[in-house]
C-alpha positions in Angstrom: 122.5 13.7 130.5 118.9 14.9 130.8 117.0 14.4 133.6 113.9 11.5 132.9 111.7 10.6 135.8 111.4 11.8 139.4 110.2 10.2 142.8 108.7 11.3 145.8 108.5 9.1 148.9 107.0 10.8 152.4 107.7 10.4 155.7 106.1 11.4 159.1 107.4 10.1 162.6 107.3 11.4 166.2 110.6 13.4 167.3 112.4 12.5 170.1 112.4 15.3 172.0 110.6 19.2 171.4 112.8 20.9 169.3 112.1 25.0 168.8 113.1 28.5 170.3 111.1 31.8 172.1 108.9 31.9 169.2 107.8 28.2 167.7 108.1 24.5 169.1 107.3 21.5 167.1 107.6 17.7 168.1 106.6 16.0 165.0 108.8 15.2 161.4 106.8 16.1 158.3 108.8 15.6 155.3 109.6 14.0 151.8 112.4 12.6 149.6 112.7 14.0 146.3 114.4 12.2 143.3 115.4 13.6 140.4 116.6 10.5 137.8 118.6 10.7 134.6 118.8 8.8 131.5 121.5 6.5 133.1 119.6 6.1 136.0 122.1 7.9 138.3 119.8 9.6 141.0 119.9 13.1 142.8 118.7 13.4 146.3 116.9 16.2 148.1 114.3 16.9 151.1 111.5 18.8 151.7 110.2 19.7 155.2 107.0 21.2 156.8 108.0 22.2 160.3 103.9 22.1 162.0 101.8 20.4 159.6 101.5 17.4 157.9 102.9 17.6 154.1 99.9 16.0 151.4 99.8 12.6 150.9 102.6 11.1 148.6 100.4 10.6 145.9 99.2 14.7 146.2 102.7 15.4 146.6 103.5 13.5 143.7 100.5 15.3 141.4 101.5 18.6 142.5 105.2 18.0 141.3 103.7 16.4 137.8 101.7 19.7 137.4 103.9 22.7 138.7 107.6 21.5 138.8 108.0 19.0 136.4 107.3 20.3 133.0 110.4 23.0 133.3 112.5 19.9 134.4 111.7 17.0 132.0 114.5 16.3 129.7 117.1 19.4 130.8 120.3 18.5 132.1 121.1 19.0 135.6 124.2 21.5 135.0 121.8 23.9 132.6 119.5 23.6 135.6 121.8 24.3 138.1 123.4 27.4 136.6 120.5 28.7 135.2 119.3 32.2 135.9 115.7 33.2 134.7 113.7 36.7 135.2 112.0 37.3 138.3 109.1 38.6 137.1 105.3 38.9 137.5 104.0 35.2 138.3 107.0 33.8 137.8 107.8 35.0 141.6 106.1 32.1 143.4 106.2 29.9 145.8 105.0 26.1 144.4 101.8 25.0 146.5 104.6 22.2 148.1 107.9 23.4 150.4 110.0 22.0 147.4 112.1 24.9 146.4 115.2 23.7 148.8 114.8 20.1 147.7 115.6 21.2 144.3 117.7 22.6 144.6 120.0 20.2 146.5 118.4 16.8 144.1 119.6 19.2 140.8 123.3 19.8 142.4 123.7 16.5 143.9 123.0 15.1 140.0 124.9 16.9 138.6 128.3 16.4 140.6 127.3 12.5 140.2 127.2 13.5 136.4 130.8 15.3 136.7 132.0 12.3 138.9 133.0 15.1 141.8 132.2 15.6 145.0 129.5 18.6 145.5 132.0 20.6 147.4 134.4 20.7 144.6 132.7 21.1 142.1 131.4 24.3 143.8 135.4 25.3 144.2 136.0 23.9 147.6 139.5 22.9 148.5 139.5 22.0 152.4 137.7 18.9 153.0 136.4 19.9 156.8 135.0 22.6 158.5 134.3 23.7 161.9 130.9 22.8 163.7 128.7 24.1 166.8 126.9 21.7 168.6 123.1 23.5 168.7 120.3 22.3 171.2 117.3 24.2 169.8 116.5 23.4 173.1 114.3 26.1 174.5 112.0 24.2 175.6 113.7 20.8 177.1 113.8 21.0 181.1 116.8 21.3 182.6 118.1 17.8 183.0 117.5 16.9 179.1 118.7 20.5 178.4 122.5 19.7 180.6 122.4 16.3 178.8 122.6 17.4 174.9 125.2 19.8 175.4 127.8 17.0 177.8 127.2 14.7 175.2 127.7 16.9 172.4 131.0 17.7 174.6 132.2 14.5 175.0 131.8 13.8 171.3 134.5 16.6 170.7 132.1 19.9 170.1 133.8 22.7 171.5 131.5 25.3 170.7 127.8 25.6 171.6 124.6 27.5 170.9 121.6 28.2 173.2 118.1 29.3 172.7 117.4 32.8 174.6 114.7 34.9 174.3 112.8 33.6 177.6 110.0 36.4 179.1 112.3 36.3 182.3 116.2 37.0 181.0 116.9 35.4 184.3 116.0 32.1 182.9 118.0 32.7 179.9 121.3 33.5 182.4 120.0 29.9 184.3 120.7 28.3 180.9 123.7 30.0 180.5 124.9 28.4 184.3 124.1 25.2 183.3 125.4 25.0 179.9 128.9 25.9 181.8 128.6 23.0 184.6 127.6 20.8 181.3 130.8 21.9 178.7 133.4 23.2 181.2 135.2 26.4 181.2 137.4 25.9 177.7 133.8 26.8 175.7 132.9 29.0 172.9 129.4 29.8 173.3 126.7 31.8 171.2 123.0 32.4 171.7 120.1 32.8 169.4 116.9 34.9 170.2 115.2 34.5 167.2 114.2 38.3 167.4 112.7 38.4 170.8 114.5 41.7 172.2 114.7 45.1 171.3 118.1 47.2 170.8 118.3 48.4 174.4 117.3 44.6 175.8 119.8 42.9 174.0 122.7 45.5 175.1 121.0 45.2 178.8 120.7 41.3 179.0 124.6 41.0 177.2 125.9 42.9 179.7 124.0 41.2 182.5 126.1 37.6 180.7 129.0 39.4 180.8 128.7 40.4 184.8 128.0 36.5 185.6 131.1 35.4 183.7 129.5 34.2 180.5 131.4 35.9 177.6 129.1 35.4 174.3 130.9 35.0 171.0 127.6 35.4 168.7 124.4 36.5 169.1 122.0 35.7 166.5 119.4 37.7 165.0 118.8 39.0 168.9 116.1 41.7 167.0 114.1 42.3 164.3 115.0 41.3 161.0 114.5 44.1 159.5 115.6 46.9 162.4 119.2 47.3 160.2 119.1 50.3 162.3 119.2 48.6 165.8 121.7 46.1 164.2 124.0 48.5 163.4 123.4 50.1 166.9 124.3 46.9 168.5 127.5 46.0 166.0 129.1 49.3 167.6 127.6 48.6 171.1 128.5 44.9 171.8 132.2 44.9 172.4 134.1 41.4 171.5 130.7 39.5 170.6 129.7 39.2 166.9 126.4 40.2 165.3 125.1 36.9 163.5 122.0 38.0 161.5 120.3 37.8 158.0 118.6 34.2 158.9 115.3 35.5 157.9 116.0 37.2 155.0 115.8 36.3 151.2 119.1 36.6 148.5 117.8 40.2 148.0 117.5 41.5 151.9 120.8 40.0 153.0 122.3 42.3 150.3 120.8 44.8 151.9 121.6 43.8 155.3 125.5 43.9 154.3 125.3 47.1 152.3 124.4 48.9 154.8 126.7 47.2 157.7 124.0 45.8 159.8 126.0 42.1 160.0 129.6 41.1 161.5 128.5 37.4 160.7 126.0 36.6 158.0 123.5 33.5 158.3 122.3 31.5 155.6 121.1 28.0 155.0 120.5 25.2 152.6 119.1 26.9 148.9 122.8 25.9 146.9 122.4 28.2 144.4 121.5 31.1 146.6 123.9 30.5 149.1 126.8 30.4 146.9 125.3 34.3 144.9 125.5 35.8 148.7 128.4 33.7 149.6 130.2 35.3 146.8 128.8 39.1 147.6 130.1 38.3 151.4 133.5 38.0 150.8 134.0 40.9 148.8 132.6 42.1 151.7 134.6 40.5 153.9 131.7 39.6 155.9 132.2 35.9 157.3 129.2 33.7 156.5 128.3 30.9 158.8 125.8 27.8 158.1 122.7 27.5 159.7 120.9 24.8 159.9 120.9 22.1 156.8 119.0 19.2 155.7 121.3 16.4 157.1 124.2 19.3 157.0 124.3 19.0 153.3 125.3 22.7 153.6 128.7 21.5 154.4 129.0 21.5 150.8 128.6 25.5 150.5 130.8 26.0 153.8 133.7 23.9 151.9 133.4 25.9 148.8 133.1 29.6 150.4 135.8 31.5 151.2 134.5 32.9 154.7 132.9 30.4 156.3 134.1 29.4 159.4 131.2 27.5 161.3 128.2 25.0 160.3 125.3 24.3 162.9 124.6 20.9 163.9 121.8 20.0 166.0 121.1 16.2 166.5 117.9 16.2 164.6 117.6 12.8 164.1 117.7 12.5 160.4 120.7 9.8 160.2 118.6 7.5 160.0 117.1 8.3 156.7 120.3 7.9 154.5 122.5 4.9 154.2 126.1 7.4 155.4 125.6 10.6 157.4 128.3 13.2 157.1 131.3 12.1 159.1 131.1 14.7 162.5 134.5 14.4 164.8 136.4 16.0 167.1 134.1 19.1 166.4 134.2 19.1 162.7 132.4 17.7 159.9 133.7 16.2 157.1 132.8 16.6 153.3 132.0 13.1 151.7 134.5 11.7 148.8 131.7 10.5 146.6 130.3 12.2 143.3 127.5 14.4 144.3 126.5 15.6 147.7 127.3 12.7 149.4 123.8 11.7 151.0 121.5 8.4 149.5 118.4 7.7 150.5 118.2 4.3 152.5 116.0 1.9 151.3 115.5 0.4 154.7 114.7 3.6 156.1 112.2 3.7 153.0 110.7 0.2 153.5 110.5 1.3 157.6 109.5 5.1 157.7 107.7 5.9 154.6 104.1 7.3 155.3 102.2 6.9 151.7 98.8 8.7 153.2 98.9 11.3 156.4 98.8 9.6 159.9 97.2 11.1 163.2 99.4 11.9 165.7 98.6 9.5 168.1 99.3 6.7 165.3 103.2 8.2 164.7 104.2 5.4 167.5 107.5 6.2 168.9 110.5 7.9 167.4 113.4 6.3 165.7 116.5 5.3 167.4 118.9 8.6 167.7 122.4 7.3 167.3 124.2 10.3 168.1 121.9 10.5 171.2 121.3 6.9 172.2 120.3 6.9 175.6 120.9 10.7 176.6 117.5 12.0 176.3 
């Protein structure tokens, strides 16, 4: 059934803590709901972010989308849309002048499973209605006390495996971290750490084996160097003993085929683009390269991770986002569940609509304070 109307509703509120890594920080929420809504007036759901700066006001959001989006989705059906493959060529290789690509993508999948009547995760092949999940601070820049706090809640919530930010100017700080993430978790721990490219070859090998001395054996690191040293990340695949190369974050559909053809990967990262995901997901496991999911909109990537074949892990990183839908994903004793209703699973809450929506940009100092963080209620 073809797709008729769309609407755009924006949001901006204060975080509730500093989220970020060795390279970026950010303690603000700039985002928007996108609706895609077909001739029976069932309703796809997706969300774009701007991680420092305030996205237009909805009714510039809303123009742009008329001008540059809309006219290739008014009166398709969502499937055509969905599988569709055009020519990358010339102009038609663009970004839109909004971050709406990934919010697309997600609205046109999630309306078309409702369409189907199947959950996302099936549709896309899925047969397992859980998977695995890491409890991930993006804490670099929390002090110590907040820092210890995420990761024994997370604990006592049933996570059992935990990522760090690293990357600090002195590694001895990044070995602190590592202490107190121990005192926080206990010994029966899986941990990884993410650098977000701040060493080179010979510092990551240095700095793992200076972990490894103080008793902290790392399962992952992630992209530790530069994305696109595929020499160095070979170097360190043959270098690191037991712990995994997790890399190929950074990179578009094109450079993680790259980064696998030539072996630079034991784990390869991707995130929330459906369509893309499931193209490198595919290439991975004829690879046999395990794929893990990074960071998602509200975890709808547990949709992918369901349906791939070699995907054992999806990051989740109390972002505070619950709030926005009327039923989160369901996250226990370190898993998350796929939801049992047609589409994706997420709806966009009309309370959280009538409460949080931001027609025109706001000032920082008018964002007031942050919504209520169930997950985290009274630990930060």
């Amino acid at each position: 059934m073809a797709i008729v109307d769309f609407r755009i509703t924006r949001f901006q509120f204060a975080r509730d803590r500093v989220i970020g890594d060795s390279q970026v920080r950010t303690d603000d929420v700039h985002l928007a709901a996108l609706e895609l809504i077909d001739a029976a007036g069932r309703v796809g759901l997706g969300f774009m972010q701007s991680l420092f700066a305030p996205l237009p006001a909805e009714a510039e959001l809303t123009r742009i989308f008329a001008v540059e989006i809309w006219p290739g989705l008014e009166g398709q059906e969502a499937g055509a849309l969905a599988h569709r493959v055009t020519r990358p060529r010339g102009g038609n290789q663009r970004r839109s002048t909004i971050p709406v690509e990934e919010a697309l993508q997600h609205a046109v999948w999630d309306l078309f499973a409702k369409q189907v009547g199947l959950p996302l995760w099936q549709l896309l092949g899925g047969r397992r209605s859980k998977v695995r999940a890491y409890a991930s601070g993006l804490d670099f820049h929390l002090a110590d006390d907040a820092f210890q706090a995420l990761f024994a809640h997370a604990a006592s919530e049933g996570f059992t495996a935990f990522k760090i930010k690293v990357g600090h100017a002195e590694v001895e700080r990044d070995l602190h971290r590592l202490d107190l993430l121990a005192k926080a978790v206990g010994p029966d721990r899986t941990v990884m750490i993410d650098a977000n490219e701040a060493w080179s070859p010979k510092q990551t090998i240095a700095n793992l084996e200076l972990f490894r001395r103080a008793g902290h054996p790392i399962f992952w690191m992630e992209d530790p160097i530069l994305r696109s040293d595929i020499d160095g990340l070979r170097l360190l695949r043959g270098t690191a003993g037991e712990t995994l190369i997790n890399s190929g974050e950074y990179l578009d559909v094109s450079g993680k085929r790259a980064l696998l053809q030539a072996g630079g990967a034991d784990m390869l990262n991707v995130h929330g683009h459906v369509t893309d995901v499931m193209r490198i997901g595919w290439f991975a496991a004829e690879l046999g390269v395990p794929v893990t999911l990074g960071n998602t909109f509200l975890e709808v990537g547990v949709n992918m991770a369901l349906a791939l074949p070699e995907v054992e892990w999806l990051e989740y990183s109390y972002q505070n986002f619950e709030h926005l839908v009327e039923q989160p994903y369901d996250i226990r004793d370190g898993f998350i569940h796929g939801s049992t209703a047609p589409g994706h699973g997420l709806v966009l809450s009309e309370d959280a609509r009538a409460a949080w929506r931001r027609p025109n940009v706001l000032e920082r100092s008018a964002l007031g304070d942050a919504p209520p963080q169930y997950r985290l209620s009274g630990v930060l």
